[in-house]
Every structure is written in C-alpha cells, then in structure tokens.
Legacy VTK file of the C-alpha trace (Angstrom):
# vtk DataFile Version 3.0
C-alpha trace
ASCII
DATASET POLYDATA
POINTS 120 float
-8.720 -20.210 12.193
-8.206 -18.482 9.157
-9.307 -15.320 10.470
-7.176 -15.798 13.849
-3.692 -16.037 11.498
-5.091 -13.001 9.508
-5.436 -10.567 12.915
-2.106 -11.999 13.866
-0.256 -10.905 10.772
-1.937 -7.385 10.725
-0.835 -6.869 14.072
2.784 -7.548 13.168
2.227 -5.229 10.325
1.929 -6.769 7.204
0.090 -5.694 4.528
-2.764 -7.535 2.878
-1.586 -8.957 -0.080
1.969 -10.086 1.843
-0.870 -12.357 4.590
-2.152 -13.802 1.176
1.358 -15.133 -0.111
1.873 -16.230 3.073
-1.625 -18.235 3.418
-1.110 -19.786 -0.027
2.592 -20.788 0.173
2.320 -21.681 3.994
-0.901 -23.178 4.316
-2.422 -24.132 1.796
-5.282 -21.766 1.471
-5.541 -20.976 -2.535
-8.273 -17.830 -1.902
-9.217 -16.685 1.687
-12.600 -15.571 -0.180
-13.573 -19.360 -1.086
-12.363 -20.270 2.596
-14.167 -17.253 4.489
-16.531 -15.582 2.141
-14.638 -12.407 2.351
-11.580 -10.988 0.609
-8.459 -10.105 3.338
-9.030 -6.335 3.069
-12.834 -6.529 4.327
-11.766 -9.161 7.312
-9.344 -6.798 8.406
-11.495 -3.454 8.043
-14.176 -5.060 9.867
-11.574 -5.769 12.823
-10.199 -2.265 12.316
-6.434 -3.559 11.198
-7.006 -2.312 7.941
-3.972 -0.050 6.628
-4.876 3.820 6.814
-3.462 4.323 3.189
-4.676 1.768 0.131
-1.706 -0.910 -0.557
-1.393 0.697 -4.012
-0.750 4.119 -3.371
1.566 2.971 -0.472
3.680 1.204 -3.325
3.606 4.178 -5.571
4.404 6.398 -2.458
7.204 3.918 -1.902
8.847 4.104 -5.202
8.489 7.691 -5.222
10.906 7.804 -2.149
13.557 5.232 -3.497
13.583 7.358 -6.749
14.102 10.524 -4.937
16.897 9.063 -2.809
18.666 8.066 -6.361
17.774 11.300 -7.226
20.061 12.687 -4.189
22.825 10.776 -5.824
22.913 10.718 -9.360
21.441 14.101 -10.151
21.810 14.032 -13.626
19.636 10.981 -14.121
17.281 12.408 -16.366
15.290 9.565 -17.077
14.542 8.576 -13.681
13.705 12.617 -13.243
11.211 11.460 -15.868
9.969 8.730 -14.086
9.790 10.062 -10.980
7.518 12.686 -12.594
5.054 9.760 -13.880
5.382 8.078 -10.601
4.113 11.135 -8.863
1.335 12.222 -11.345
-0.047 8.196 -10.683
0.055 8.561 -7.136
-2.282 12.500 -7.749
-4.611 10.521 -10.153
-4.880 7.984 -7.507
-5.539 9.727 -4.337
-7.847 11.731 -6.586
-9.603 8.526 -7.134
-9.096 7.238 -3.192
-10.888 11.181 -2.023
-13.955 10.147 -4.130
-14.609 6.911 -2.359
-13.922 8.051 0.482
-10.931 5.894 1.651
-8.376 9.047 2.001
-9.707 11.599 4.214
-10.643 14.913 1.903
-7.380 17.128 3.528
-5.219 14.121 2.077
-2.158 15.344 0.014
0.605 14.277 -1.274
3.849 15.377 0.027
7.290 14.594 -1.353
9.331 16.091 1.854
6.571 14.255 4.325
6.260 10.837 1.979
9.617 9.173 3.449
7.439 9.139 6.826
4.317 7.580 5.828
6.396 4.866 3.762
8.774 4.065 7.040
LINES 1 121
120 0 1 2 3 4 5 6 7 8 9 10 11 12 13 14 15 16 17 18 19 20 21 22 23 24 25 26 27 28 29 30 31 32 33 34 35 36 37 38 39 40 41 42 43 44 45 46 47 48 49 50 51 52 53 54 55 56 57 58 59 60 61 62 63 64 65 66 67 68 69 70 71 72 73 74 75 76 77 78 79 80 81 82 83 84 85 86 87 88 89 90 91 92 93 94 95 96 97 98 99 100 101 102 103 104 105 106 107 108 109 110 111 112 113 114 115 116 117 118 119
C-alpha cells in the first residue's frame, strides 16, 4: 500500500524526500524503511521512477539558476557573485563525487547556460 502511494507520487513527479513529508504528515508513516524495509530512493530505483540527477545536486543546480537570474538584475551584487561562485564549485565537487559511484553518467557536466533546463 505503501509502495502503491510511492509509484503514484513519482509518477506525478515528486521527488523523494517531498513523498516522505507527505507520508509522515498525511499518513502517518514516521519512516517508510521501518514500514517497507527499504528507504524511498531504492523502492523507486527498483521500479525505475528514480530521478536521473541525485535530489542534492538538483537543489544546488536549482539555486545556481535563481542566483543567476538575480544576477541578471542586480549586477552589482557582489556577494551573491560570491555565492554563486561557492554554489557552483559544490555542485563540481559533487558531480565529481556522483561520476565515481556511478550515478551521473561519465560525459556529465555542468552547464550554467543548459542548467535552467534540467531544473524546469
């Protein structure tokens, strides 16, 4: 049953830990591990619904793009120039990390003009 509302969330397109809030606020279900001895992630990677890039790098991906469309507005923001910098050197280090255990493909990079698209 579990499992069932899992698929059907995936399908709509939300992302792992997003089906977790909305098992433990909705119904009741503190940790889908203690319910169905596996965590959301390998459930949905066994069906095939798992998401093609890692939830964390999507995040950093995402605030990448929301800093560079500041960025388009407010150019002399130097400190989020800053950050953005940081923001993108995290999201190197962890596709780095993703290319060693094999959950990026090896030709994966990092793209500030193409990121807007794989955020969207």
């Amino acid at each position: 049953d579990v499992k069932e509302h899992i698929y059907k969330w995936a399908k709509k397109g939300l992302r792992p830990s997003q089906i977790g809030v909305i098992l433990r606020d909705s119904h009741g279900v503190a940790q889908v591990r203690w319910v169905t001895g596996n965590k959301i992630l390998r459930i949905l990677k066994a069906k095939g619904l798992a998401p093609e890039i890692p939830e964390d790098l999507y995040h950093l991906i995402k605030k990448a793009v929301n800093i560079r469309k500041h960025l388009e507005k407010n150019r002399k923001d130097t400190d989020s120039k800053f950050r953005l910098i940081l923001v993108e050197s995290r999201i190197h280090r962890l596709s780095r990390y993703y290319k060693k255990q094999r959950a990026l493909p090896a030709n994966w990079k990092y793209e500030s003009a193409t990121a807007s698209a794989l955020v969207a």
